[in-house]
C-alpha positions as CSV (number, residue, x, y, z in Angstrom):
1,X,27.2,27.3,-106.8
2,X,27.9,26.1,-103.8
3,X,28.5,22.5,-103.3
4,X,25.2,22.1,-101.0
5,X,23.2,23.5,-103.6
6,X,24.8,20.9,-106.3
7,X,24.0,17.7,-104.3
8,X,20.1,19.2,-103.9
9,X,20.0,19.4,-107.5
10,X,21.3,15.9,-107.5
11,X,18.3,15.0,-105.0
12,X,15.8,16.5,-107.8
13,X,17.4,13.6,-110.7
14,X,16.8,10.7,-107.8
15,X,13.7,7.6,-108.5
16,X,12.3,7.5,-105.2
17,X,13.9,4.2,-105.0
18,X,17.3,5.6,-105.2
19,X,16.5,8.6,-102.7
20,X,15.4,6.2,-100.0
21,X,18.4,4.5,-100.4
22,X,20.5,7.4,-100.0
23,X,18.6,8.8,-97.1
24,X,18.9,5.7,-95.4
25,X,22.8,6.1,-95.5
26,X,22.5,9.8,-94.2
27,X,20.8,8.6,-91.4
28,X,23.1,5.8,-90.7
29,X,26.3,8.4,-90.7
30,X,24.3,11.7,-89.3
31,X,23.7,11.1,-85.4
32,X,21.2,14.1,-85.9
33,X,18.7,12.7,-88.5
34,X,16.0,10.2,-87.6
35,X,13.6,8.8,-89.3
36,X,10.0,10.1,-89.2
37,X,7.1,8.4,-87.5
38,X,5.6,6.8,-91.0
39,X,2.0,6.1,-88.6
40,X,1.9,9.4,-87.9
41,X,-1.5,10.6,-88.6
42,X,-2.3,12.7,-91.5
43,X,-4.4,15.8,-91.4
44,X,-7.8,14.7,-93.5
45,X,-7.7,16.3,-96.8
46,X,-10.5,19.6,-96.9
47,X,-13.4,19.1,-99.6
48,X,-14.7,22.4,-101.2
49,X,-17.7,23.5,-99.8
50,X,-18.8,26.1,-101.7
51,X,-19.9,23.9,-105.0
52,X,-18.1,23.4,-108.0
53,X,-15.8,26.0,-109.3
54,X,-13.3,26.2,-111.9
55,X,-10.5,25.1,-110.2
56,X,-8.4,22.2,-112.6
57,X,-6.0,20.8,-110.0
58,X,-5.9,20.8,-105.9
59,X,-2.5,19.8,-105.1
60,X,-1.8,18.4,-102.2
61,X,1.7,18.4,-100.3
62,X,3.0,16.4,-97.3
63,X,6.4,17.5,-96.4
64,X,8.5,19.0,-93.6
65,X,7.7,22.6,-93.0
66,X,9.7,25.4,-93.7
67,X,9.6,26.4,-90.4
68,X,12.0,24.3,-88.1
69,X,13.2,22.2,-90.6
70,X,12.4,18.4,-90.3
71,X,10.9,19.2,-86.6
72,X,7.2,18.1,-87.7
73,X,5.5,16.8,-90.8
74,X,2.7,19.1,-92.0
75,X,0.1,18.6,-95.0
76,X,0.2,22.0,-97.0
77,X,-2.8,21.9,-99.1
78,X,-3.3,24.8,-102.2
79,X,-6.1,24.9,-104.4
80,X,-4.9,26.0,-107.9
81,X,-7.2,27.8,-110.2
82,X,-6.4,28.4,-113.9
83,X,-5.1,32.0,-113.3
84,X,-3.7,31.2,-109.9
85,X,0.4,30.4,-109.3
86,X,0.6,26.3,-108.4
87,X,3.0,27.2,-105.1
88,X,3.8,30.5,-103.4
89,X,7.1,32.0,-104.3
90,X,8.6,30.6,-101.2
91,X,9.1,27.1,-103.1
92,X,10.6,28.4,-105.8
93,X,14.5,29.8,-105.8
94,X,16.6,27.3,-104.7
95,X,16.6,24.4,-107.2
96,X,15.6,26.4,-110.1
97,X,19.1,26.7,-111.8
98,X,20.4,26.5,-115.3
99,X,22.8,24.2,-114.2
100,X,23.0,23.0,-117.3
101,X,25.6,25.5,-118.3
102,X,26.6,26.3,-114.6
103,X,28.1,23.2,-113.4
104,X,28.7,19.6,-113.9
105,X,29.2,16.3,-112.1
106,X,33.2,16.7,-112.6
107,X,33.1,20.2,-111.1
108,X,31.8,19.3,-107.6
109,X,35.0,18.9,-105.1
110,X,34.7,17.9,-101.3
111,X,37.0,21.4,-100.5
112,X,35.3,23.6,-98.6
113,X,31.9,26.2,-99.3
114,X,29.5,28.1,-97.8
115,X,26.6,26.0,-96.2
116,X,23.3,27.1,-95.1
117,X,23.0,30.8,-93.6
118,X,26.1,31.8,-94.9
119,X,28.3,29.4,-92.8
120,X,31.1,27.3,-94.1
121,X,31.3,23.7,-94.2
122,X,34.6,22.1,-94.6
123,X,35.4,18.7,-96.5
124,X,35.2,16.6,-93.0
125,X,31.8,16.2,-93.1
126,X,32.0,14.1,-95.5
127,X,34.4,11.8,-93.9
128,X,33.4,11.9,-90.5
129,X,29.7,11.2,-91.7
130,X,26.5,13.3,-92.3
131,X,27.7,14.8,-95.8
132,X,26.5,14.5,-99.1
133,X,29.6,13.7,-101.5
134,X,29.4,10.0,-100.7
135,X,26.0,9.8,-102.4
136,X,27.1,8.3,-105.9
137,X,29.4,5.4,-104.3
138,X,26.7,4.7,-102.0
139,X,24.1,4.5,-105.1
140,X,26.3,2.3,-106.7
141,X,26.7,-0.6,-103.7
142,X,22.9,-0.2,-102.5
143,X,20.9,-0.2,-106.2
144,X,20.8,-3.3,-108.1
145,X,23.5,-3.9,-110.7
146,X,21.2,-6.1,-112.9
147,X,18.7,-4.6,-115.6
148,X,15.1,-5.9,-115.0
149,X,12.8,-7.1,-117.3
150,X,10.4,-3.9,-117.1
151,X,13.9,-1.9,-118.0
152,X,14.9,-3.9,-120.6
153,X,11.5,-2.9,-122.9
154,X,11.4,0.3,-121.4
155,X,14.7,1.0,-123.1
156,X,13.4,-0.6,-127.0
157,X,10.4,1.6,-126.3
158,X,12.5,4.4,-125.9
159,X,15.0,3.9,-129.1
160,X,12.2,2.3,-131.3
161,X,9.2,4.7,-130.8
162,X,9.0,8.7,-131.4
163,X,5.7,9.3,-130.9
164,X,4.6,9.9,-127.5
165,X,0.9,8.7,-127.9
166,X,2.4,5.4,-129.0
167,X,4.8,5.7,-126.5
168,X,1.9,5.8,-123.7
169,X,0.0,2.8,-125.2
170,X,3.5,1.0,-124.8
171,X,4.0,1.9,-121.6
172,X,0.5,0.5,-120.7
173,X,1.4,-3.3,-122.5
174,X,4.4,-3.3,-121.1
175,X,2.9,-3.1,-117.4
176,X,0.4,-5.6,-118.3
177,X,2.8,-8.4,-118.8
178,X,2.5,-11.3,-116.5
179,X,5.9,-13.3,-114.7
180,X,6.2,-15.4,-118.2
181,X,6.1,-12.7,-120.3
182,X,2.5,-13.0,-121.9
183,X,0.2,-9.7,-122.0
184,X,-2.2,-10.7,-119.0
185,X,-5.0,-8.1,-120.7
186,X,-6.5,-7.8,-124.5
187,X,-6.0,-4.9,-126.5
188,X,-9.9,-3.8,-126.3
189,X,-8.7,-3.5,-122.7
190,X,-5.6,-1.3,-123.5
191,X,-7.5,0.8,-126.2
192,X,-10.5,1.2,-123.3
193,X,-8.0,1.9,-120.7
194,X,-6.5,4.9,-122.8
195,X,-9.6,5.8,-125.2
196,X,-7.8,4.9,-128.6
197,X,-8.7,2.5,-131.1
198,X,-8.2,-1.2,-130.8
199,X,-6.5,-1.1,-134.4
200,X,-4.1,2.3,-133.0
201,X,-3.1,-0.8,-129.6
202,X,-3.0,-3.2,-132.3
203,X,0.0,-1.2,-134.1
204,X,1.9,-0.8,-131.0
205,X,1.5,-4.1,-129.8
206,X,3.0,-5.6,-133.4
207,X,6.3,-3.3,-132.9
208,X,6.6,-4.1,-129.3
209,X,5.9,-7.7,-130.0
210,X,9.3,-7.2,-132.2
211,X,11.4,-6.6,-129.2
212,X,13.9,-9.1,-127.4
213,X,13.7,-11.5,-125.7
214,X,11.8,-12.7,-128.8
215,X,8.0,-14.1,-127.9
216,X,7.7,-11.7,-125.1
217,X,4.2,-10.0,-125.6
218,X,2.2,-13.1,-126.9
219,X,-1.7,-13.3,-126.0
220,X,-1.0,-17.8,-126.3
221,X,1.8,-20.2,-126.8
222,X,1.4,-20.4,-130.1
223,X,1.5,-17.0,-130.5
224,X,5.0,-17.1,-128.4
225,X,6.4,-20.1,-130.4
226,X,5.4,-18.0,-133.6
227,X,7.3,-14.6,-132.8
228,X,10.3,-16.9,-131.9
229,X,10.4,-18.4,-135.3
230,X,9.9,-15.4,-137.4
231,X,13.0,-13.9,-135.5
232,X,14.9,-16.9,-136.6
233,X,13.2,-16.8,-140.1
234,X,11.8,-19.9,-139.7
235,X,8.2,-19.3,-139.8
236,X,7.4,-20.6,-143.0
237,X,3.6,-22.7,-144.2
238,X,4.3,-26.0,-142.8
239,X,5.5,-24.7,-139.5
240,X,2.5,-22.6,-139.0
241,X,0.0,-25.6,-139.9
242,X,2.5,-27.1,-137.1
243,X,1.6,-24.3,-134.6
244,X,-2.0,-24.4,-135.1
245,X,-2.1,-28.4,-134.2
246,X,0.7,-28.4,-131.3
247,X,-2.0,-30.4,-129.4
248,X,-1.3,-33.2,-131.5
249,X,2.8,-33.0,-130.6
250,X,1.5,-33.2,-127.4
251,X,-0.4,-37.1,-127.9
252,X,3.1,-37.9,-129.7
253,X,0.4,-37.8,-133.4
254,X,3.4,-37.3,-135.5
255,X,2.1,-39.0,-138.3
256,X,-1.0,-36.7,-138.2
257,X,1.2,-34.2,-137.8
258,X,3.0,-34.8,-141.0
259,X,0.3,-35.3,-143.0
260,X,-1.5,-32.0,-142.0
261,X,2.2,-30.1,-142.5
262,X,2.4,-31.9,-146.0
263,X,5.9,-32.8,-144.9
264,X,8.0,-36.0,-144.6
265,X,8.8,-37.4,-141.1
266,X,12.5,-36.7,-141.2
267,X,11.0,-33.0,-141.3
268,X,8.5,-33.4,-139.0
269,X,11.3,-34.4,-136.7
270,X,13.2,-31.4,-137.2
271,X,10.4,-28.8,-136.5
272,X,9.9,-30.3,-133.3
273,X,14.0,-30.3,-132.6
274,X,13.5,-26.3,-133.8
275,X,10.0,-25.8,-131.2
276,X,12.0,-27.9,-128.2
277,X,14.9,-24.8,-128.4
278,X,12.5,-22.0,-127.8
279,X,11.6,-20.6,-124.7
280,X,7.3,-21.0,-123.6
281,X,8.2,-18.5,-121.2
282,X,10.5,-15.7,-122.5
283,X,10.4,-13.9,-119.5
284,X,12.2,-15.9,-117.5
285,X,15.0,-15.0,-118.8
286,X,15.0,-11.8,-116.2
287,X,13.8,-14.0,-113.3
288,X,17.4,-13.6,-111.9
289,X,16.2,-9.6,-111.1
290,X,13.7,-8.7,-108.1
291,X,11.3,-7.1,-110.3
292,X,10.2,-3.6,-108.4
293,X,7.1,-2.4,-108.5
294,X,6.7,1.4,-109.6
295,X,6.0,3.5,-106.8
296,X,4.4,6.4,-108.2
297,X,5.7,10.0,-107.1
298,X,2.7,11.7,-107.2
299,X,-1.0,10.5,-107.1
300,X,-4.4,11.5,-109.3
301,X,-8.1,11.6,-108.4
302,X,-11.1,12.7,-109.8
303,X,-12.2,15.9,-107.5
304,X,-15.7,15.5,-106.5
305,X,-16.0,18.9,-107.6
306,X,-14.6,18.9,-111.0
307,X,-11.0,18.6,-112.5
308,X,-8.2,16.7,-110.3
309,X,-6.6,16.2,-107.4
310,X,-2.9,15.9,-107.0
311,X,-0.9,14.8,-103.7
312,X,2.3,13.0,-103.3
313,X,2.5,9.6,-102.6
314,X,3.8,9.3,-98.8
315,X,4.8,6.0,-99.6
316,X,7.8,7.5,-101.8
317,X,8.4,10.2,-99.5
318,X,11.2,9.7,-96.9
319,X,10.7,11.1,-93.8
320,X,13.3,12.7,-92.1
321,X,13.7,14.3,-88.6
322,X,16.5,16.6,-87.2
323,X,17.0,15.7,-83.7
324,X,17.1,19.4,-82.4
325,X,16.8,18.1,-78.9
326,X,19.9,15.6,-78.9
327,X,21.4,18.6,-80.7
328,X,21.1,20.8,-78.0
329,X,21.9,18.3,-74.7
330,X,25.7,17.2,-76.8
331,X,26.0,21.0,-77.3
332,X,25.3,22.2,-74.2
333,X,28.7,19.3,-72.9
334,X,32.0,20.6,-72.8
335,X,34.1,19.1,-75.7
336,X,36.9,19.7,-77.8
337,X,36.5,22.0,-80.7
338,X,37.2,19.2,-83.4
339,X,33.7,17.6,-81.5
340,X,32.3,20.8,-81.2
341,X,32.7,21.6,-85.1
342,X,31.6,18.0,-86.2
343,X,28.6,18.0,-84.5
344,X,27.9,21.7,-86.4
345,X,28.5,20.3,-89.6
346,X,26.4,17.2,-88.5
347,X,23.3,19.6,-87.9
348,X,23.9,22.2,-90.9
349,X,23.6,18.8,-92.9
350,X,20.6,17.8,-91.7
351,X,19.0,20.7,-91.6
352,X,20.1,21.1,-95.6
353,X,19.1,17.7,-95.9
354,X,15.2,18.2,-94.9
355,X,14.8,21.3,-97.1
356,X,16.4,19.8,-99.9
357,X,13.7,16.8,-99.7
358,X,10.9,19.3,-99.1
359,X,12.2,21.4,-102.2
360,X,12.4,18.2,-104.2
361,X,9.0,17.4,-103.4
362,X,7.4,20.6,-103.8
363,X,9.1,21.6,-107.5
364,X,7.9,17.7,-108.3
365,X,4.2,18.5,-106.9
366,X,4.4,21.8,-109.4
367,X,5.7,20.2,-112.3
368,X,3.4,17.4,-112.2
369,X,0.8,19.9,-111.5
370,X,0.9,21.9,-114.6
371,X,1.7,18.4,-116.9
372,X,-1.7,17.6,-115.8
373,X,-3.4,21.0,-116.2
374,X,-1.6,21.4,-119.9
375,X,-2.9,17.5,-121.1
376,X,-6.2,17.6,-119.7
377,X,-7.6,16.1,-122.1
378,X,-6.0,13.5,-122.7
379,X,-6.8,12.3,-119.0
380,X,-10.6,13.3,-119.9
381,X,-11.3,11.8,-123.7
382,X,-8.3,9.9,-124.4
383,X,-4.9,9.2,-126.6
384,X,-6.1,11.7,-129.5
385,X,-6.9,14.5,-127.9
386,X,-3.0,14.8,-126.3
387,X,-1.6,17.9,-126.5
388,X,1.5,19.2,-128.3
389,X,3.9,19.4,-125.4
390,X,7.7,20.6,-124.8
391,X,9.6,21.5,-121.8
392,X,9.6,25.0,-122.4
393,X,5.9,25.1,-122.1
394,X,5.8,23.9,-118.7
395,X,8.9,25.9,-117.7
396,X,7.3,29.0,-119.0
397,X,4.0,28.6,-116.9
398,X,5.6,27.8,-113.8
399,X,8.7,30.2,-114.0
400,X,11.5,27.5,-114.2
401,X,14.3,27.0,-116.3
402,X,14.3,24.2,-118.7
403,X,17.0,22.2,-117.2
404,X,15.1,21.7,-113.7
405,X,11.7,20.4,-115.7
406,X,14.0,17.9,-117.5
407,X,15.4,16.3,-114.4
408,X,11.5,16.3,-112.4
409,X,10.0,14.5,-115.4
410,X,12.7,11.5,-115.1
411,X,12.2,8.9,-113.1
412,X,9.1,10.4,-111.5
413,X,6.0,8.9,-111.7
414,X,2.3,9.4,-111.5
415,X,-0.4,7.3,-111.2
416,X,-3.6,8.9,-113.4
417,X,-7.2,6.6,-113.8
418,X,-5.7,5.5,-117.3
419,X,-2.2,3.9,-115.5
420,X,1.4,4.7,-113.8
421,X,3.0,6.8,-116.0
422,X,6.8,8.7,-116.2
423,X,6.0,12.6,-116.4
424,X,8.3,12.3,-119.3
425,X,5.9,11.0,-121.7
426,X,3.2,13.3,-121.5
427,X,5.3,15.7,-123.7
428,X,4.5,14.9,-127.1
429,X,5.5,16.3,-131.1
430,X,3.6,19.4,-132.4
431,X,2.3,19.8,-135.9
432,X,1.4,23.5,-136.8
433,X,-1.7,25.3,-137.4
434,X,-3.1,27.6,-140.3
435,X,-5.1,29.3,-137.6
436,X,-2.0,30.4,-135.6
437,X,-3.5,29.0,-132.5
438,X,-1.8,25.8,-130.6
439,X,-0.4,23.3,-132.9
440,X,-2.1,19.6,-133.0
441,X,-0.5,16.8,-131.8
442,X,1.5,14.2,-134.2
443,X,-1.2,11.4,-132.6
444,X,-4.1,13.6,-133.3
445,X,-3.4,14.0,-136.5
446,X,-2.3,10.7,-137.2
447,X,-6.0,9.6,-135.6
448,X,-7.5,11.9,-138.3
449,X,-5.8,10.8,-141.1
450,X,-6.9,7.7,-140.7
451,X,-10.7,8.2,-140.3
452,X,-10.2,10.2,-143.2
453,X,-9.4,7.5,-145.1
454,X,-11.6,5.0,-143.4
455,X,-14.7,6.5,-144.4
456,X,-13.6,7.4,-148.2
457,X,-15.6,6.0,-150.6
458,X,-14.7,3.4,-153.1
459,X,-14.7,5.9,-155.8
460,X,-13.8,9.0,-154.5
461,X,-10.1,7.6,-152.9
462,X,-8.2,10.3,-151.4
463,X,-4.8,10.8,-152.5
464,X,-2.3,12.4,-149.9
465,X,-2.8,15.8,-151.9
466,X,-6.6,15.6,-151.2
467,X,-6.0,14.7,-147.2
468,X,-3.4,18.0,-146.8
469,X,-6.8,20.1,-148.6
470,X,-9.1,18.0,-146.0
471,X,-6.6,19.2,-143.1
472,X,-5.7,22.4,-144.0
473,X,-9.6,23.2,-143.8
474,X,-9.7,21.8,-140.4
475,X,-7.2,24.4,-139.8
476,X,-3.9,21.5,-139.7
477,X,-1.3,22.6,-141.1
478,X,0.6,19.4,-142.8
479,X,3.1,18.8,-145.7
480,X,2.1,16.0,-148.1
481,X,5.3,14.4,-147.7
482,X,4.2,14.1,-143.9
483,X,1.4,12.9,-144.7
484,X,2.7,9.8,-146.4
485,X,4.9,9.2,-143.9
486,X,2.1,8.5,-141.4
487,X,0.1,6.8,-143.6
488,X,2.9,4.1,-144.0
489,X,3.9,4.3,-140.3
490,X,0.2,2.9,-139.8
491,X,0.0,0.6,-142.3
492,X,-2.4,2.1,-144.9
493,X,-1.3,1.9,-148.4
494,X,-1.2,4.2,-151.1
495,X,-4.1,6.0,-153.2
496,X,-3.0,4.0,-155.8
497,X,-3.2,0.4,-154.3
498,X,-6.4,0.8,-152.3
499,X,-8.4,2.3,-155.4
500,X,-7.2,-1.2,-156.7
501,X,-8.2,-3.3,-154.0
502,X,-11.2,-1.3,-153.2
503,X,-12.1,-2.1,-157.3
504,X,-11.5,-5.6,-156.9
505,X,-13.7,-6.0,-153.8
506,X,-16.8,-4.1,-155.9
């Protein structure tokens, strides 16, 4: 593998943040590269004329043509029908490597390998400026050091919740916070926004409500104060009584205060010692960080015509040039053959340089491509209809190994009409079926679980035998042991309990 090809596959693993930092250096060291004309004006996009069809997704690229690469930008447009390839084979090739068990970061060296067209490209270009190998020191000095807030949850998310469908709702909150840390939206909103239940948002928001810094996700400041306290195990009675009346710590009504707590005044005086050391605004904690907005990688619309549309977002695209001109006037001058080889390894860079971006974009633009054909529905009806999704699936459909879909799905985004969303979580759990058709989804069958046992009646309760013979029919195919296990993740008691309370209520 040559070392060319090892730095393009570390292109693919880039944010778009980090890659516009790093192309920004190239062009700083590589006389040759210069930046694209970002007003340049795009080619408008071609509407089907011939009525709808059954065509899912029209992608849409803007890159640098294969052509002459980096002379011009072009807008390569493919309409992809359920039994058509997403790109021609021309795309494919050069980044699709198990390099997983080819190479890794300690194996690249700055000796010498062959470059583009056979050619060899010594170490100097490097040093001299225009090469690749200084990519991870430059990272390092241009990218922020400190975590941001957005980061910081994204990271609990990650550790403290499996399921994917749960996983997208938190996603969703966690974007909704506002500069204090307070969710700026109400869970109808969420639940509307993603087409799940206000109880399913509900759930989510009580775990991520759990998450430090402790109060961050409150809907009011009593809500904040409260979550502070119960991580300090100090929400008891008389200091929720307290919460519910802070107006009156505000007119200084201690004695009211006291009286309504059912507390003396030397205690009264000690709650408000405990509310004056939390934080109203837990957020600010991370105000130290530039928050940055997500720039989404690739971009979703409804197609006039049925299905989607899919096109990269220019605005995370860098746009790079290869001076071919200036290229040929320095050439064309005699000069020594030190000059004459670094300007050589100065253009083989750039030109590797421009089809590595236009190969990064185009395998993104395919993977997203088929994430979006495989969880259609989700995108149409909602959280429960998600579809059991792994890497292999999408590997298999789009002839790519395993290893490249991994690194397109992280730190790429999309922005869809239910929110900005990493490709990585629209891959989700499978549960089998008895059918031996696709499996369900651990959320779907979560959601029917649950209006299984909504709609029991008060003397036919279903015990978590009876739900495996309710799913099994349905063609779900469920251990009883799992079936507990989701029952408690949500909340819902046992059999037992709620025949009991459902008793008592009669």
């Amino acid at each position: 593998m040559t070392p060319q090809l090892q730095q393009a596959i570390k292109l693919l693993q880039l944010s778009n943040i980090e890659l516009t930092a790093f192309v920004e250096q190239e062009i700083e060291q590589n006389p040759l590269l210069e930046k694209g004309d970002p007003e340049a004006e795009r080619p408008p996009a071609e509407t089907p004329e011939d009525g709808p069809s059954d065509a899912i997704v029209d992608a849409r690229l803007e890159a640098a043509s294969e052509g002459e690469a980096g002379s011009s930008d072009e807008l390569a447009s493919i309409d992809l029908n359920q039994n058509e390839d997403v790109l021609s084979s021309q795309t494919e090739g050069a980044l699709d490597v198990d390099y997983d068990n080819t190479w890794n970061n300690d194996s690249i060296t700055d000796g010498p390998g062959p470059g583009p067209g056979g050619d060899h490209v010594s170490s100097s270009s490097s040093q001299s400026g225009g090469g690749f190998d200084s990519m991870d020191s430059s990272l390092e000095q241009t990218l922020a050091e400190e975590e941001s807030l957005r980061d910081h949850l994204l990271s609990q998310l990650t550790m403290d919740i499996q399921d994917p469908a749960q996983r997208l709702i938190g996603v969703q909150l966690i974007d909704m916070l506002d500069e204090a840390g307070y969710l700026s939206i109400t869970v109808e909103q969420v639940a509307e926004t993603l087409g799940c239940e206000v109880e399913q948002a509900e759930q989510v928001l009580a775990k991520l409500q759990k998450f430090s810094p402790a109060g961050i996700f409150a809907r009011s400041l009593k809500e904040c104060l409260a979550l502070q306290l119960a991580e300090k195990d100090r929400l008891d009675p008389a200091m929720e009584i307290f919460l519910e009346n802070l107006e009156l710590l505000g007119k200084r009504d201690l004695k009211q205060l006291s009286k309504l707590c059912r507390v003396d005044m030397e205690d009264i005086m000690d709650m408000v010692s405990e509310i004056k050391e939390l934080s109203p605004k837990p957020a600010l904690a991370f105000d130290h960080v530039v928050v940055q907005t997500v720039i989404p990688d690739v971009l979703m619309r409804n197609n006039p015509m049925g299905g989607w549309i899919l096109e990269l977002n220019p605005e995370s695209l860098p746009r790079v040039l290869v001076n071919n001109q200036y290229y040929a006037e320095i050439s064309a001058l005699k000069a020594s053959k030190q000059d004459k080889q670094y300007i050589s390894e100065c253009y083989q860079t750039a030109n590797w340089l421009v089809k590595s971006l236009h190969q990064r974009a185009t395998t993104i633009l395919k993977v997203a491509t088929e994430i979006v054909k495989q969880q259609d529905g989700f995108f149409k009806k909602g959280v429960s209809h998600l579809k059991p999704l792994i890497l292999r699936d999408i590997a298999t459909e789009i002839e790519m190994h395993e290893s490249t879909v991994s690194r397109v799905t992280s730190n790429k985004y999309m922005a869809t009409s239910r929110g900005i969303y990493e490709l990585k979580y629209f891959f989700t759990t499978s549960i089998g079926s008895t059918t031996g058709s696709d499996g369900h989804s651990s959320e779907a069958v979560r959601h029917r679980i649950k209006n299984l046992i909504d709609n029991e009646a008060p003397k036919k309760i279903l015990s978590d035998d009876k739900i495996v013979a309710h799913l099994k029919q349905e063609g779900i195919d469920i251990a009883r042991r799992t079936v507990a296990k989701y029952r408690e993740a949500m909340g819902i008691s046992s059999s037992v309990q709620r025949r009991r309370e459902k008793a008592h209520l009669a």
